[in-house]
C-alpha positions, 0 to 999 in steps of 0.5 A, spaced: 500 500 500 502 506 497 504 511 504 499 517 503 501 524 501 501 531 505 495 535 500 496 542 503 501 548 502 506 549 507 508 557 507 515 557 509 516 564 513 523 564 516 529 558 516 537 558 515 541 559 510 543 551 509 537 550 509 534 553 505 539 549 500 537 543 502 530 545 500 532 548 493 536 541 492 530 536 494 527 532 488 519 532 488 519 527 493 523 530 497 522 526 504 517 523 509 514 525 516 518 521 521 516 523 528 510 529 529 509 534 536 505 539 539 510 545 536 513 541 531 514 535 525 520 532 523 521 530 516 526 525 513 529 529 509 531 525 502 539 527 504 538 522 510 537 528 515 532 532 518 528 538 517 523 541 522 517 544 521 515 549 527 511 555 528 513 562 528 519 564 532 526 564 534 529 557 530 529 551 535 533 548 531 539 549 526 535 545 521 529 547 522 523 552 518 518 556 521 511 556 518 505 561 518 501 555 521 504 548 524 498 543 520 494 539 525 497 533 527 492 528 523 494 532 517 501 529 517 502 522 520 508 518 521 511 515 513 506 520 510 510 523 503 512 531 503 513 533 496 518 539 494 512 542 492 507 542 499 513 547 501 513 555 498 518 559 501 518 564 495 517 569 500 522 566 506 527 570 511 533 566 510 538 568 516 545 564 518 545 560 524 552 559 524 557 561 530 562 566 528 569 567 532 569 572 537 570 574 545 563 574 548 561 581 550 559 580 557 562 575 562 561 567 563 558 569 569 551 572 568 548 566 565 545 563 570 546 556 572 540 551 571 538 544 574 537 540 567 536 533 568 538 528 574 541 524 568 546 529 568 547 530 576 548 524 579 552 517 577 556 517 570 552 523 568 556 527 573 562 524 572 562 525 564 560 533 565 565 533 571 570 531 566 567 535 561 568 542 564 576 540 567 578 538 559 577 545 559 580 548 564 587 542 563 586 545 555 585 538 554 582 537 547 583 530 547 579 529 554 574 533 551 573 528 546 572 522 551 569 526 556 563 528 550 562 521 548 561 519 554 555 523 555 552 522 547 546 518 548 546 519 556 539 519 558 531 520 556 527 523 550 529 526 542 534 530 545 538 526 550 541 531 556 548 529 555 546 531 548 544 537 549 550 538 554 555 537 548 550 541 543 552 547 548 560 546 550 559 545 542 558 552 541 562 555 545 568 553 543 565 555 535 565 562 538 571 563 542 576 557 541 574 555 533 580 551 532 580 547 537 577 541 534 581 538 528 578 533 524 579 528 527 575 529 534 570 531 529 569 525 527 569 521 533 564 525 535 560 525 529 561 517 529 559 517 537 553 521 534 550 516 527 550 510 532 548 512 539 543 517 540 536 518 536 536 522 530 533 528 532 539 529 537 545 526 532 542 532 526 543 537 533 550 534 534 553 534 527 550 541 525 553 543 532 560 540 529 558 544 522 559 551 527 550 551 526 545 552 532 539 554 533 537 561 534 536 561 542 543 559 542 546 563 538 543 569 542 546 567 549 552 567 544 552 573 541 549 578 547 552 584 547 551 586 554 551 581 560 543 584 561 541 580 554 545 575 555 542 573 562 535 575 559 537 570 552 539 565 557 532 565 560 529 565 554 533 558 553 532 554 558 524 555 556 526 550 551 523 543 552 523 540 558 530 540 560 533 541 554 535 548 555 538 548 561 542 542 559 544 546 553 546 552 557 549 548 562 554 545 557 555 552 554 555 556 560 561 551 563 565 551 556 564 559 556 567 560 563 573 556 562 574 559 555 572 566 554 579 568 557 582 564 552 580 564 546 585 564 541 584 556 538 588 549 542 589 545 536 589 537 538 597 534 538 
């Protein structure tokens, strides 16, 4: 039996740059909703990764697209086709989503400290994020790298905590450290990602390690003053049930130990 298709026109309002890419490659079959939420709708993409449908807002993720209006949850079941042609963004906002180099214009200490999920806060969790922080500390790039891997995978949901406790140190060391991960620890990064996490959490990864991030991210980051840092800050740890905080948590732990120093630390 044929899998249904999605018979309504989807006006795309606001998406990153890549993106935006993505869309104008797809063939007319361009993917298949994998997973739908109350804010969001997953789709397999036909490049193998995923594109997110949301509502109108800040980009919850660095491959997502806001819409006008998020379609109802039965118009959009799992395995329904999406046709290249059920997305119009003729009139779409692109934005970049990548994290530049640069010092941060507040200090580390006006992000506030989160809770963030129990995973992360007792047993190996906690001994994972504690060996997170001192790879930061020791400058120690290689036991960032075993510290981070530990940590994908660890815990409940699309976006496990560990996962997202990465996401962020991710994106500190895009803006204030860019060249302290060789190809290398990418790669074992991203291979940790392909085969121990769910799909959502590895795209949010390997963008993370591409230098992509969703916009609540990137305003933490590029605040220009310790008052909109913290208010930004806040505006994270609104995102899902402990997604932000865990987020922050790792951001804000990379941002403490490196913002003093942010010229790069390559990998011996």
């Amino acid at each position: 039996m044929p899998a249904p298709s999605f018979a309504a026109n989807l006006c795309v309002t606001r998406l990153g740059s890549r993106s935006l890419e993505r869309l104008a490659r797809a063939p007319e079959e361009a993917g298949r909703v994998h997973s739908v939420f109350e804010r969001a709708v997953n789709l397999h993409w036909h490049d193998g990764h995923l594109l997110t449908l949301q509502g109108p807002g800040p980009l919850a993720a660095p491959f997502a697209v806001a819409l006008a209006s998020l379609p109802s949850a039965a118009a959009l079941a799992p395995g329904t086709i999406v046709h290249r042609y059920d997305l119009d963004w003729t009139d779409a906002e692109s934005v970049p989503l990548d994290a530049r180099a640069g010092r941060l214009a507040f200090r580390a200490v006006a992000l506030p400290a989160a809770h963030g999920a129990l995973t992360l806060r007792t047993g190996r969790g906690l001994r994972a994020r504690r060996a997170l922080t001192a790879s930061f500390a020791e400058r120690d790039a290689g036991a960032f790298v075993t510290a981070a891997t530990r940590l994908i995978g660890l815990g409940e949901g699309l976006t496990p905590a560990g996962d997202d406790c990465v996401v962020g140190a991710l994106a500190a060391i895009h803006r204030l450290a860019p060249g302290w991960l060789d190809s290398g620890a990418a790669l074992a990064i991203a291979e940790a990602a392909k085969c121990r996490t769910t799909d959502v959490a590895r795209d949010f990864l390997l963008e993370a390690l591409a230098g992509r991030f969703a916009e609540p991210v990137l305003a933490v980051l590029t605040a220009p003053s310790a008052a909109h840092a913290t208010a930004a800050a806040r505006r994270l740890l609104a995102m899902g049930a402990t997604s932000g905080a865990d987020t922050l948590n790792g951001l804000r732990s990379a941002c403490r130990a490196l913002a003093s120093h942010p010229a790069p630390v390559p990998i011996a």
